[in-house]
Rosetta silent file (secondary structure, phi, psi, omega in degrees, C-alpha in Angstrom):
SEQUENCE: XXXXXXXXXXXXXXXXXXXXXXXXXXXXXXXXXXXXXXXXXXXXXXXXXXXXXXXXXXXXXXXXXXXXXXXXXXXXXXXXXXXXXXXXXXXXXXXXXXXXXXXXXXXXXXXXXXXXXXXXXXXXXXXXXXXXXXXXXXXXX
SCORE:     score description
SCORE:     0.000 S_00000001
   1 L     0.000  143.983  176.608  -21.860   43.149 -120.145 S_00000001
   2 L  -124.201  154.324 -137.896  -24.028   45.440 -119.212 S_00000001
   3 L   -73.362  145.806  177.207  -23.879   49.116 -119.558 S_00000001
   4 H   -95.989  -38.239  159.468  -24.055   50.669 -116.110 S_00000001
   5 H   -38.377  -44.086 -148.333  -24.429   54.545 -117.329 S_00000001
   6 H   -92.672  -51.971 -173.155  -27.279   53.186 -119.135 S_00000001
   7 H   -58.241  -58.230 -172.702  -28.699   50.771 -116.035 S_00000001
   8 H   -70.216  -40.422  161.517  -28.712   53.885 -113.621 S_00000001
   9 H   -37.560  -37.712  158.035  -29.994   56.288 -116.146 S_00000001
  10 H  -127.847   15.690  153.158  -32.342   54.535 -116.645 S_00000001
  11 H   -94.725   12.083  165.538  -33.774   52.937 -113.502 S_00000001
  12 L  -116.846   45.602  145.360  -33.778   56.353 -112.200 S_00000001
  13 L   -44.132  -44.785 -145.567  -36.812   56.912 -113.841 S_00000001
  14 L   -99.169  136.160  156.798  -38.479   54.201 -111.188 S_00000001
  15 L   -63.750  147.396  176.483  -39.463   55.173 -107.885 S_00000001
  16 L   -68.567  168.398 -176.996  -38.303   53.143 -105.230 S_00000001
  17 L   -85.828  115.158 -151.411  -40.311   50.555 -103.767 S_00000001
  18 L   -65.003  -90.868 -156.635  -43.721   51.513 -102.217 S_00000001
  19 L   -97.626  128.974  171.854  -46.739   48.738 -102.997 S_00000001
  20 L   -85.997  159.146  165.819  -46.562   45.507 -103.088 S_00000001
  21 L  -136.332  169.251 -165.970  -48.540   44.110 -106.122 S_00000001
  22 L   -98.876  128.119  162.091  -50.075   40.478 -106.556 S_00000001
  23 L    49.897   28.362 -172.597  -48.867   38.336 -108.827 S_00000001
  24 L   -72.811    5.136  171.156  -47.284   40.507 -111.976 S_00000001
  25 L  -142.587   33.855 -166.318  -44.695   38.028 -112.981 S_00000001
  26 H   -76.065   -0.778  161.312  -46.301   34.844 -111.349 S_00000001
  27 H   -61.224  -42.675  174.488  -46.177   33.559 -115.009 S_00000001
  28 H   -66.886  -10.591 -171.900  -42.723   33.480 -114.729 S_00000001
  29 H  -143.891   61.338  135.717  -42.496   30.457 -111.766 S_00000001
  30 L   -57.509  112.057  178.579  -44.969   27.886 -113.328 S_00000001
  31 L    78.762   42.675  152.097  -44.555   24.302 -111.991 S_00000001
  32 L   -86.180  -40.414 -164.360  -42.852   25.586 -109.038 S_00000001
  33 L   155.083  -50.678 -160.341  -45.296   25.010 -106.475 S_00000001
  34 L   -66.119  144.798 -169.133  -46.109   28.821 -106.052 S_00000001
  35 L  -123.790    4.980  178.440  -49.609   29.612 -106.125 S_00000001
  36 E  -169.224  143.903  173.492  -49.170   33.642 -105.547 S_00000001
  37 L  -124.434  133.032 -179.359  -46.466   35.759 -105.567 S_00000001
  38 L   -97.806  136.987 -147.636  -46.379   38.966 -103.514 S_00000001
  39 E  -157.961  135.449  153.616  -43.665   41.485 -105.464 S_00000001
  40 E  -116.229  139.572 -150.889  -42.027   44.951 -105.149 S_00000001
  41 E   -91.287   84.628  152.354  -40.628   47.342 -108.113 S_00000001
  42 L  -107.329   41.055  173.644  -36.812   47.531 -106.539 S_00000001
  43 L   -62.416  141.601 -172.920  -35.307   48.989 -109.156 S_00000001
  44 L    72.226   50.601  146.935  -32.448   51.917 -108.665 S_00000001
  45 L   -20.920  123.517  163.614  -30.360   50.899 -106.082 S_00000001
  46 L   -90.395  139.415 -153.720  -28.467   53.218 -103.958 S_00000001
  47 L  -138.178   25.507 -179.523  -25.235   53.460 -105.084 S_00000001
  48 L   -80.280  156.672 -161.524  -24.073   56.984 -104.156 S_00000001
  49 L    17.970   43.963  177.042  -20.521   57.052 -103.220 S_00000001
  50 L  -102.651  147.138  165.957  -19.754   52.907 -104.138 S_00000001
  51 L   -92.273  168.150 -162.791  -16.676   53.615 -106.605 S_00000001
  52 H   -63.221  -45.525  161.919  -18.106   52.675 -110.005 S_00000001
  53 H   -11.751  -89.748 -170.958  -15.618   49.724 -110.091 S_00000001
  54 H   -55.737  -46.524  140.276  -17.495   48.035 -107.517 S_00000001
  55 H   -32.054  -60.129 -148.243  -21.060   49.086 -108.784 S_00000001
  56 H  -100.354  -11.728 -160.639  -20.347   47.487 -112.128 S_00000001
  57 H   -97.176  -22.297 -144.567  -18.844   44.409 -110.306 S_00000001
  58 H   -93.000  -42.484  177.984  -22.282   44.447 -107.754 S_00000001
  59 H   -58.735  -59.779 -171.707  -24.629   44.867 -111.246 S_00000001
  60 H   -87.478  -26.537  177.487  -23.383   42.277 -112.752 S_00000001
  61 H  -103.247    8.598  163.148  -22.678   39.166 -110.497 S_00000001
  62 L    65.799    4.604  175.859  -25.363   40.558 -107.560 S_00000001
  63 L   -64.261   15.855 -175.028  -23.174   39.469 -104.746 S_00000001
  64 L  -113.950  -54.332 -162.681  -23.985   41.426 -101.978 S_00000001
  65 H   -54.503  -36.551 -172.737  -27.982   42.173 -103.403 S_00000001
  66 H   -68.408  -64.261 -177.666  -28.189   38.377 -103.279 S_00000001
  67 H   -64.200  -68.550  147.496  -26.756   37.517  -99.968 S_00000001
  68 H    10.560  -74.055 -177.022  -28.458   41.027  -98.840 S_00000001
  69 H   -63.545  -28.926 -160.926  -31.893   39.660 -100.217 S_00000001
  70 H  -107.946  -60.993  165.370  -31.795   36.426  -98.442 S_00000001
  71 H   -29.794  -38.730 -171.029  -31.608   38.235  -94.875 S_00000001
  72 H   -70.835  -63.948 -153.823  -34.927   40.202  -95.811 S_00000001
  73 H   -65.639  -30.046  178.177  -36.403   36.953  -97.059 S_00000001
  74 H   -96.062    0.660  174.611  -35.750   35.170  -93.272 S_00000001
  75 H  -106.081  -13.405  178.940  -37.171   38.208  -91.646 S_00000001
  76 H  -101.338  -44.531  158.596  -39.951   38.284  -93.380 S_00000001
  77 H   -41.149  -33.694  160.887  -40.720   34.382  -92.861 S_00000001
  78 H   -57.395  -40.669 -168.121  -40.480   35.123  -89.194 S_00000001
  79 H   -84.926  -15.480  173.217  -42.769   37.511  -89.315 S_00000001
  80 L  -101.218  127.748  168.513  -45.738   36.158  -91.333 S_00000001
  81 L  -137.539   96.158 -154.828  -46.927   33.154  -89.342 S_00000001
  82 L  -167.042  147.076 -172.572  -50.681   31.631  -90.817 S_00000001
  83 L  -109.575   -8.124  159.885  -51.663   28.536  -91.628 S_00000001
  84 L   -65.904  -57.614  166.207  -53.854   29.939  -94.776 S_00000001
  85 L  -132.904  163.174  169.310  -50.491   30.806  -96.643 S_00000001
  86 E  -161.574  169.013 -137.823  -47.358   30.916  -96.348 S_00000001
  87 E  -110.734   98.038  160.815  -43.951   32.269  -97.991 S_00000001
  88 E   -41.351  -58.225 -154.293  -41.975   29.486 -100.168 S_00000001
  89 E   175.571 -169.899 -153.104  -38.830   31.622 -101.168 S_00000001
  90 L  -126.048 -173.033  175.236  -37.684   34.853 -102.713 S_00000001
  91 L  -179.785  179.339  150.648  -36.908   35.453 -106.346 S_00000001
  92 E  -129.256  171.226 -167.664  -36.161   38.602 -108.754 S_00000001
  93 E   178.216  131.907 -179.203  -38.078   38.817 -111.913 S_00000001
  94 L   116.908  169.837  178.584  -38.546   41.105 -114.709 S_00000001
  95 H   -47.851  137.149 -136.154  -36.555   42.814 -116.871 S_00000001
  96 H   -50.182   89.031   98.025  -33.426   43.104 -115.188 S_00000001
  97 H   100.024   49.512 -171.614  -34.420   41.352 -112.606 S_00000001
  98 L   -86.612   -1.619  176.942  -36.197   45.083 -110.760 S_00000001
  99 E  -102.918  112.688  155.506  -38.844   42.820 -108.805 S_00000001
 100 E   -51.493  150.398 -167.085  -38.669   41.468 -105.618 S_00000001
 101 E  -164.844  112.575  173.469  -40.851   38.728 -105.420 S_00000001
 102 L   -75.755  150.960 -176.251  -42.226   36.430 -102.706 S_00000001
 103 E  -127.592  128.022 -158.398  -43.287   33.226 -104.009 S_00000001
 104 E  -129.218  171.688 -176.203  -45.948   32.095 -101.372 S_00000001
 105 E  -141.840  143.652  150.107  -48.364   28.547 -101.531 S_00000001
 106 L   123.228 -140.019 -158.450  -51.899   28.531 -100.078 S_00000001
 107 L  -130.108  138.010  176.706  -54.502   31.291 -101.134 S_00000001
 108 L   -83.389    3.032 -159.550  -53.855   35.016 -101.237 S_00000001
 109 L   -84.597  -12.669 -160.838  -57.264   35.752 -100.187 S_00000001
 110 L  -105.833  -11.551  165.453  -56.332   35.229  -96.547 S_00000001
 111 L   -41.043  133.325  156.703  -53.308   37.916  -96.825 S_00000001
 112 L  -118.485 -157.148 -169.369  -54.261   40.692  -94.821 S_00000001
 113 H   -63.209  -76.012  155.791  -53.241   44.121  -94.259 S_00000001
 114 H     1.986  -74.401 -169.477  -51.369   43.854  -91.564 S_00000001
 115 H   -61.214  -69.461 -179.672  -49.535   40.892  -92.712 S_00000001
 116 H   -34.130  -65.244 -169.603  -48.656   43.346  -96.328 S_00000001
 117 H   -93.368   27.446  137.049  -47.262   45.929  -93.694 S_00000001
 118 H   -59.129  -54.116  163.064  -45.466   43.762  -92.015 S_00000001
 119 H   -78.860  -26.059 -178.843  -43.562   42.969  -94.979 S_00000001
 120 H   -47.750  -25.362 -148.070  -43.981   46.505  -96.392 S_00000001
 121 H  -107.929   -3.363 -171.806  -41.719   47.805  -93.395 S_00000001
 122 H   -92.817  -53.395 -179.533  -39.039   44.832  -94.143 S_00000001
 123 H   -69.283  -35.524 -174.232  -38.706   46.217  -97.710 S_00000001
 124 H   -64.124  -38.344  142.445  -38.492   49.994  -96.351 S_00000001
 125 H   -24.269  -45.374 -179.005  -35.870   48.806  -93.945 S_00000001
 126 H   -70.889  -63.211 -166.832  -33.927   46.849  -97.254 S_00000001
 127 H   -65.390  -15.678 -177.008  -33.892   50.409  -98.875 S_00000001
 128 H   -78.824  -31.006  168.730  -33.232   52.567  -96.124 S_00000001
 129 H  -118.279   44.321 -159.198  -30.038   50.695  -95.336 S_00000001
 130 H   -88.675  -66.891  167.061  -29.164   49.344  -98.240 S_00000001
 131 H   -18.664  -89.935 -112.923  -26.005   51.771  -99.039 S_00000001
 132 H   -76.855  -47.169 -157.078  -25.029   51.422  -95.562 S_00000001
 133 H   -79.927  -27.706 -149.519  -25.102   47.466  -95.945 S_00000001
 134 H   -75.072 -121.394 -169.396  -23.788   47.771  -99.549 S_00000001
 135 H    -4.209  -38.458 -158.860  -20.444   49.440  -98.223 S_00000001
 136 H   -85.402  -67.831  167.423  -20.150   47.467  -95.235 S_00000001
 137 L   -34.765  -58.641 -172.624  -19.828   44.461  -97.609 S_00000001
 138 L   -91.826   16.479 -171.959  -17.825   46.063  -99.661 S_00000001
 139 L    32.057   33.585  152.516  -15.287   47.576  -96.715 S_00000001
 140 L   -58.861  131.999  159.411  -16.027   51.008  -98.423 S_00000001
 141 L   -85.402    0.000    0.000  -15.257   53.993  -96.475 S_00000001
């Protein structure tokens, strides 16, 4: 089980997530397909006023972060449309499991800017209402 004092203590060390970066754990989804991965550091959920109960239940089996995660992931396929690459699926990766992480096919070379803050503004969106969704899930009041 894993300790939850110890999981918030020490992801909040980590800033939330900014920058995407290219390909830090694309080692990890060899003979998938994916040929790039685009990935953000979302470690340190907010979790102010969640009773701890429910925190410890959400750390360990991810059921909201999951379902949660899979909305972002269809909003962000709408929104990238290119015939150089495109966006397989989602993923988490890393030590427990603090990266978001597009797993895209074709060549990253043809990302642009644009396209990054397109998605950039998808992830600021995930954190900005992420409590808000997290409760709503979780009929807190």
């Amino acid at each position: 089980m894993v300790q939850f004092d110890n999981f918030i203590n020490e992801n909040k060390l980590n800033e939330r997530a900014k920058d995407s970066e290219f390909n830090k754990h694309l080692g990890d989804f060899q003979g998938t397909g994916t040929d790039f991965t685009i990935e953000w550091n979302v470690k340190d959920p907010n979790f102010d006023d969640i009773p701890k109960d429910i925190a410890e239940y959400e750390v360990e089996t991810g059921a909201f972060v999951n379902k949660y995660s899979d909305e972002m992931f269809k909003k962000m396929e709408k929104k990238i449309k290119t015939k150089q690459w495109s966006i397989s699926d989602w993923s988490f990766a890393g030590r427990m499991n603090g990266w978001w992480v597009l797993l895209c096919e074709g060549d990253e070379k043809y990302v642009t800017e644009n396209q990054l803050d397109k998605l950039q503004s998808i992830i600021d969106d995930y954190w900005k209402n992420f409590n808000k969704e997290l409760k709503k899930f979780y009929e807190v009041k």
